[in-house]
C-alpha positions in Angstrom: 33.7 110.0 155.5 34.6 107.3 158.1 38.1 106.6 157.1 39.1 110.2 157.5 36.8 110.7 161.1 39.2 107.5 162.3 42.1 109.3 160.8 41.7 111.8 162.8 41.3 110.2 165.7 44.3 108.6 165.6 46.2 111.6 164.6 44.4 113.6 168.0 44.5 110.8 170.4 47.6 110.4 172.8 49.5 113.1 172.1 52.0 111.8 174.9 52.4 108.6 173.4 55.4 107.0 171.2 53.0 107.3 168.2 53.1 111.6 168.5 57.0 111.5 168.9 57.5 109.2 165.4 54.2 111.9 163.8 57.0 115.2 164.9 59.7 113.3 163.9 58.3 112.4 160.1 56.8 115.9 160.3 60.5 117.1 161.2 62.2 115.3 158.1 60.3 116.3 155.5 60.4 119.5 156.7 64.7 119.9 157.1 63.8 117.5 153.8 62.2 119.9 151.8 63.8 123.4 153.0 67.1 121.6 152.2 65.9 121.4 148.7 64.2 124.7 148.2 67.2 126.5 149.5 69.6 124.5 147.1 67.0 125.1 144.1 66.6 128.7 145.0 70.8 129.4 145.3 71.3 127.2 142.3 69.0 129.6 140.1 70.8 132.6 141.9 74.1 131.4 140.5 73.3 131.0 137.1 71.3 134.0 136.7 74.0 136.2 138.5 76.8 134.5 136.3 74.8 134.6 133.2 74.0 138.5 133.4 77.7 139.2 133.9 78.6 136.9 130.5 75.8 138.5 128.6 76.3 142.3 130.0 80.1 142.2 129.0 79.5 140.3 125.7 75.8 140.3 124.8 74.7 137.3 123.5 75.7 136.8 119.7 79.0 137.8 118.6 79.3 138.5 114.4 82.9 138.7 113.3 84.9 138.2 109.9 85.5 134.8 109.4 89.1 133.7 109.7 91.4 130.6 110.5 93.3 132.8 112.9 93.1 132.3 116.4 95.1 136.4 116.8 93.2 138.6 119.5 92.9 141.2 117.0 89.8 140.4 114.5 89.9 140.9 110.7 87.8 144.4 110.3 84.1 144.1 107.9 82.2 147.0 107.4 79.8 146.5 110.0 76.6 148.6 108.4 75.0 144.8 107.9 71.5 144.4 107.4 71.2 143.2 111.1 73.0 146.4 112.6 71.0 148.8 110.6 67.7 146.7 110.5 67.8 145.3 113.7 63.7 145.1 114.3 63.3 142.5 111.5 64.4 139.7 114.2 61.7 140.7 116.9 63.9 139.2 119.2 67.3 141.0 118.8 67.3 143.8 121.6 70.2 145.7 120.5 73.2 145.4 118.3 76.5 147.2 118.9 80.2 147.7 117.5 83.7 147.0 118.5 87.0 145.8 118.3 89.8 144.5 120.1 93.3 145.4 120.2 96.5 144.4 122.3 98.7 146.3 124.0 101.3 146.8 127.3 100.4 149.5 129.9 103.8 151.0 131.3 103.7 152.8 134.8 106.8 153.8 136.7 106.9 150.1 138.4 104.8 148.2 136.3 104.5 146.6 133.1 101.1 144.7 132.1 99.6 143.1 129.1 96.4 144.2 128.1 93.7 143.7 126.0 91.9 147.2 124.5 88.2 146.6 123.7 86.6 149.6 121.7 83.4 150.4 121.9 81.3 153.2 119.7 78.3 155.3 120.2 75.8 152.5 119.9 77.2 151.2 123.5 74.5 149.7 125.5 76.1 151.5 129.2 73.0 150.1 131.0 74.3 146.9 130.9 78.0 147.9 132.3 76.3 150.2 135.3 75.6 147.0 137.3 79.6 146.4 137.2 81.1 150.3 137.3 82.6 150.5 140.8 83.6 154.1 140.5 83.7 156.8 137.9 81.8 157.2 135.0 81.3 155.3 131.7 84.1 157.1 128.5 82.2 160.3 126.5 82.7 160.2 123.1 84.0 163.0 121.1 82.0 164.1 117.4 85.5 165.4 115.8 88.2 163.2 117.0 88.6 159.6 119.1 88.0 159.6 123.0 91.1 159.7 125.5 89.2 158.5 128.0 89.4 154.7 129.1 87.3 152.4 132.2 89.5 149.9 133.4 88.9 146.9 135.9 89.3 146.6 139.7 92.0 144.0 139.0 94.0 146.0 136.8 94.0 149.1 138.6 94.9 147.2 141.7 97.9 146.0 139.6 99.0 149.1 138.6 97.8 151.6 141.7 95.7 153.6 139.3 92.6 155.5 140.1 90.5 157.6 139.2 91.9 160.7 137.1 94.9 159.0 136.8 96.9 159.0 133.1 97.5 155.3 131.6 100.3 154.9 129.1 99.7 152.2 126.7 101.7 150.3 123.9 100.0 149.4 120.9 100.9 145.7 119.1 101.8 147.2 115.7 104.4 147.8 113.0 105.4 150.7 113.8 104.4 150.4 117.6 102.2 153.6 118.8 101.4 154.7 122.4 98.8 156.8 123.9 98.0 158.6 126.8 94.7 157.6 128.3 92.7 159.0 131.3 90.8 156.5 133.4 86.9 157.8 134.1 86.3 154.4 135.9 86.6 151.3 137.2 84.5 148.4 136.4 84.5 144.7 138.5 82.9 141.7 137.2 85.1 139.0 139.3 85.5 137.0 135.8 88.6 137.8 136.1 90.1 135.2 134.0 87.8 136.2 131.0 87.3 140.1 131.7 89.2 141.8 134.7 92.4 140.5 134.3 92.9 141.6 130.3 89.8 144.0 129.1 90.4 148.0 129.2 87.2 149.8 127.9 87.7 152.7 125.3 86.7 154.4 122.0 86.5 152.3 119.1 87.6 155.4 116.9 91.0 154.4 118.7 91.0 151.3 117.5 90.5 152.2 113.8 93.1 155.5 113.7 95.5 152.8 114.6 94.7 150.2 111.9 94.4 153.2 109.6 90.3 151.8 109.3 87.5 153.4 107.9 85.1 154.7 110.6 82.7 152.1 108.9 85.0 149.2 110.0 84.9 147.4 113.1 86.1 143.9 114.8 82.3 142.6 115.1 79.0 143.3 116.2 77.6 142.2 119.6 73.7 141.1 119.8 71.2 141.4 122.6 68.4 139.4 122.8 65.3 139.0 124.4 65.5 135.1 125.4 62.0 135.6 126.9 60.9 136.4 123.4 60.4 132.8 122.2 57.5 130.2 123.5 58.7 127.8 125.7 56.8 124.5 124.2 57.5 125.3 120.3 61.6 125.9 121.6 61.0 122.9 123.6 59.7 120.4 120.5 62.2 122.6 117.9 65.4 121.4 119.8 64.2 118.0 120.7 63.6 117.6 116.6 66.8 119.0 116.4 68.6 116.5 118.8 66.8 113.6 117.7 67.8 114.5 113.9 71.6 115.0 115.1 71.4 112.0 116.6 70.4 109.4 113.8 73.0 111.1 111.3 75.3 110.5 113.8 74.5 106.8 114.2 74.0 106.2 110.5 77.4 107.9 109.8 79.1 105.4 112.8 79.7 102.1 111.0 81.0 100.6 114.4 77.4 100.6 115.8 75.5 97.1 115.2 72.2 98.5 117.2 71.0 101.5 115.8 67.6 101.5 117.3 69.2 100.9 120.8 71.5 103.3 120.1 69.3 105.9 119.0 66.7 105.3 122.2 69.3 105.2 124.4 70.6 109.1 123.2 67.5 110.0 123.4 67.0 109.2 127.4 70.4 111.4 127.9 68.5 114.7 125.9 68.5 117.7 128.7 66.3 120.9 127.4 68.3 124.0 128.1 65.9 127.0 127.2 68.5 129.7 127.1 70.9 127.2 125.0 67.8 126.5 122.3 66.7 129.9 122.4 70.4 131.1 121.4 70.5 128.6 118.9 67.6 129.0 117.3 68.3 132.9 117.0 71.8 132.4 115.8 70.2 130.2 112.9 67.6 132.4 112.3 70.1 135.6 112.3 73.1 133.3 110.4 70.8 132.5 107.6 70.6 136.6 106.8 74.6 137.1 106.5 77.2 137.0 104.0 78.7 133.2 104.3 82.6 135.5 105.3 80.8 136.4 108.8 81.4 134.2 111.6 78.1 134.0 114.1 78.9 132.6 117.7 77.1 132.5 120.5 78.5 133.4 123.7 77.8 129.9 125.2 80.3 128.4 122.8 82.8 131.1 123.4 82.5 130.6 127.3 81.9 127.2 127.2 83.7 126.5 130.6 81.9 128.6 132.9 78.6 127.1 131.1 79.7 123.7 131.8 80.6 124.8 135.4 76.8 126.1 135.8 75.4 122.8 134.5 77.8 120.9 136.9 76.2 122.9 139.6 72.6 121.7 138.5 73.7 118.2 138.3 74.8 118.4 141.8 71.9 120.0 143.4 69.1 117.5 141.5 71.7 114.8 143.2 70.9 116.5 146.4 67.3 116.4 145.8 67.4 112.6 144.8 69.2 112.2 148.2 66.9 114.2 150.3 63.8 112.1 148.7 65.2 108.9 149.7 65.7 109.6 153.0 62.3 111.0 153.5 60.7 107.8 151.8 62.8 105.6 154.5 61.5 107.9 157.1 58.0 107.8 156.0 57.9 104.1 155.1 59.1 103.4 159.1 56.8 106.0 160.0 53.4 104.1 158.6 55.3 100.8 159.5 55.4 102.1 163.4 52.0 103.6 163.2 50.2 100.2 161.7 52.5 97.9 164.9 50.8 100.0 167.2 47.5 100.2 165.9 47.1 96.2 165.3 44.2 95.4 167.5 42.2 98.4 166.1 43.2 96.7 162.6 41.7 93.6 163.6 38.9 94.8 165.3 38.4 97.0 162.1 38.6 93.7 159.9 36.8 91.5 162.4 33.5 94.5 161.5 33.8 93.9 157.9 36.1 96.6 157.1 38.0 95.9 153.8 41.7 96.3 153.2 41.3 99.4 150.9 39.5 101.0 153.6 41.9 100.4 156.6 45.0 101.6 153.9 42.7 104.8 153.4 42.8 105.4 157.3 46.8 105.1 157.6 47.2 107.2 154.2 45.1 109.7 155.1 47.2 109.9 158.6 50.0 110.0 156.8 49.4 112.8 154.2 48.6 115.1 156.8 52.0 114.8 158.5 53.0 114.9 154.7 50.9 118.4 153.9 52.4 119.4 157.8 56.1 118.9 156.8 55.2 120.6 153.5 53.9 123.6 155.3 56.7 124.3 158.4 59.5 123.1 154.7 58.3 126.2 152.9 58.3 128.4 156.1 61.6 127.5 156.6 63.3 127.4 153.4 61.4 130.3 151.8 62.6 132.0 155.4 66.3 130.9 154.9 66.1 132.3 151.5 64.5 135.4 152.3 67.0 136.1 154.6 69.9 135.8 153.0 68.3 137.6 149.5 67.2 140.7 151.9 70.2 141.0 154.4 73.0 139.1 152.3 74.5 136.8 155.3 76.5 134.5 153.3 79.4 135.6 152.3 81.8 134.2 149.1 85.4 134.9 147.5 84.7 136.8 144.4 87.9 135.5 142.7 86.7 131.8 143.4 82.9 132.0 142.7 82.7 134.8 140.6 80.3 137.0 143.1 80.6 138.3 146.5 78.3 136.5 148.3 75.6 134.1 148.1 72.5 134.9 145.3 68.9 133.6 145.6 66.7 134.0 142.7 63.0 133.7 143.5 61.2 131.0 141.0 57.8 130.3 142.3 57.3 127.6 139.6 60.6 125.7 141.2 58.7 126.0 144.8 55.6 124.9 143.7 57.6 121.8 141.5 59.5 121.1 144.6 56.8 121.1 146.5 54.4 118.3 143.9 57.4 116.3 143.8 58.2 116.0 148.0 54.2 115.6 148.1 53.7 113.0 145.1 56.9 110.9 145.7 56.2 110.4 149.6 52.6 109.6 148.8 53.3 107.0 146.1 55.9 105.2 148.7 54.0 105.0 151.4 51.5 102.2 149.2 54.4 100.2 150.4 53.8 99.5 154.1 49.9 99.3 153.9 50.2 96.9 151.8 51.2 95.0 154.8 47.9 95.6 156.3 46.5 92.7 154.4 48.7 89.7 155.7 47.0 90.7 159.4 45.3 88.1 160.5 41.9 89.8 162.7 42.0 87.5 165.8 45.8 87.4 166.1 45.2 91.0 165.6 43.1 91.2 168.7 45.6 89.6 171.1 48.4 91.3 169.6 49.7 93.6 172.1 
């Protein structure tokens, strides 16, 4: 093809020139350009996932409790033998389903005195999920006659209190009469949620729990769920929640009287809708699994109940598709001075091009050929240096961060291929669409001015 052959030539031809310096330096931006936005992509996933599997390893996903207008610590007991704890595989989503309760308490050393928060946990305690987070020790053993004495606390709290391993806990129970017990701690556990977990949450046997409350051993606080988020298809969830929305939306509007547009109203919601798949997935399974229960259970997901650290994590998003925005404009300016550079200096071969019957079309082929290879050559050295960054700091762990601040100890990347390749048609596709711009300008070239330009 003759436009590309010419292409080339301009792309091989005085390398020394001004020309090559402006090719390295587009080449150059879209490169820092691209890496810039792979790295942020790549971290941004690491976040959520990292804080996400902390939410959902302490708390599952679906929390069932008695309902109740009281906002107490202490949960109203149900007999927790429910059709979704002992038939669990009629949801082919729900993972696992376990038991527990909460109670508050004091725990009284020598030279300290802190308030506490006593989570019991039974036999059906998923202790996979808390092995990421045991610092030392072992998880509690549960006894067949009688209620465990054994307790895992939290790095926080054993800081607090100077306790280790081995060590005896005495802790005050919130009652009428008030009760103590003696507890040994078998380990230590660190989440760095320390706000929600670490600084409150001691681990123990929920046959505690209900000696205290004089329960049943059939009674319990509430059931936690597990599920399999990857369980549902990603297009039906996708069109179920946008029905959902859209539905929401016009009762919403029909029910406000102070809105005279309803139709740009309605329109304009709709252009704010952001999919969330592991927000419609929870929903979706909370309605399916709510629909099963007596209407005194309370069904929650643990999005609502940490809304604040989910709202963090979509802050976080917004921020880094900001950045990519950013990084996109500056590219296009780059690229657009680029091809402006590149057509100046290749004037007379324009009008010597026009002046032998070559059309506009075909001389705008030449320069956007040119340009989409520096386009596909910043693309290329991008990747290797992004997906190097990245690799570097997933493998060897460079960066480091305050745990108490951003809830890890140092920087995660999560590979996601499909964001690489996304990044990657979006750097290529918007780049290529703006640089239509300045050949346009290669039609206004008159071919014997052209000629004597120099």
């Amino acid at each position: 093809m003759l436009s590309r052959f010419i292409a080339q030539r301009i792309r091989y031809s005085h390398n020394n020139s001004f020309s090559a310096v402006v090719h390295k330096i587009a080449v150059v931006s879209i490169a820092v350009g691209l890496a810039a936005a792979l790295v942020s992509f790549l971290i941004m996933h690491g976040f959520q996932s990292a804080v996400k599997d902390k939410i959902y390893s302490f708390s599952n996903h679906l929390l069932v409790t008695r309902f109740t207008m009281s906002n107490a610590v202490e949960e109203q007991p149900f007999d927790y033998r429910i059709d979704l704890y002992t038939n669990p595989q009629q949801f082919p989503f729900v993972q696992h389903v376990q038991e527990y309760s909460h109670k508050a308490g004091l725990v009284k050393t020598e030279s300290e005195v802190l308030g506490i928060v006593f989570k019991g946990v039974g036999k059906s305690f998923n202790t996979q999920a808390l092995t990421s987070t045991l610092q030392e020790g072992r998880f509690i053993q549960f006894s067949d006659s009688t209620y465990s004495n054994e307790v895992v606390i939290s790095r926080v709290i054993a800081d607090k209190l100077s306790a280790r391993v081995g060590d005896v806990l005495t802790i005050h129970f919130f009652q009428n009469p008030p009760r103590f017990r003696r507890l040994t701690v078998v380990g230590i556990y660190e989440t760095n949620l320390s706000e929600y977990f670490d600084n409150k949450i001691i681990i123990g046997d929920i046959g505690l729990v209900q000696r205290l409350n004089d329960w049943a051993p059939h009674l319990a606080g509430g059931l936690e769920v597990q599920l399999n988020l990857n369980h549902f298809n990603y297009f039906a969830l996708l069109r179920e929640d946008f029905s959902t929305y859209s539905e929401n939306v016009q009762m919403a509007i029909e029910s406000n009287p102070e809105i005279e547009n309803e139709k740009l109203a309605y329109w304009t919601a709709l252009l704010n809708y952001k999919f969330d798949y592991d927000r419609a997935a929870l929903e979706v399974a909370a309605r399916q699994i709510g629909d099963s229960m007596d209407y005194d259970l309370y069904l929650e997901t643990v999005r609502s109940k940490y809304i604040q650290v989910f709202e963090w994590l979509d802050l976080i998003k917004r921020q880094v598709k900001i950045l990519l925005v950013i990084i996109l404009v500056v590219i296009c300016v780059n690229m657009i001075s680029v091809l402006l550079i590149m057509v100046m200096e290749r004037t007379p071969m324009v009008g010597i091009l026009k002046a032998m019957g070559a059309t506009n079309k075909f001389i705008r082929n030449v320069f956007l050929q040119t340009g989409t290879h520096l386009i596909v050559r910043g693309l290329l050295w991008g990747n290797f240096l992004g997906l190097g960054v990245c690799w570097l700091q997933y493998q060897f762990k460079l960066i480091r961060l305050n745990p108490h601040d951003y809830y890890m100890e140092y920087v995660p990347v999560q590979w996601s291929w499909g964001t690489v390749v996304l990044l990657n048609l979006i750097v290529f596709a918007t780049v290529l669409i703006v640089l239509l711009l300045p050949t346009r300008f290669i039609a206004r070239i008159n071919p014997i001015q052209a000629i004597r330009f120099d």
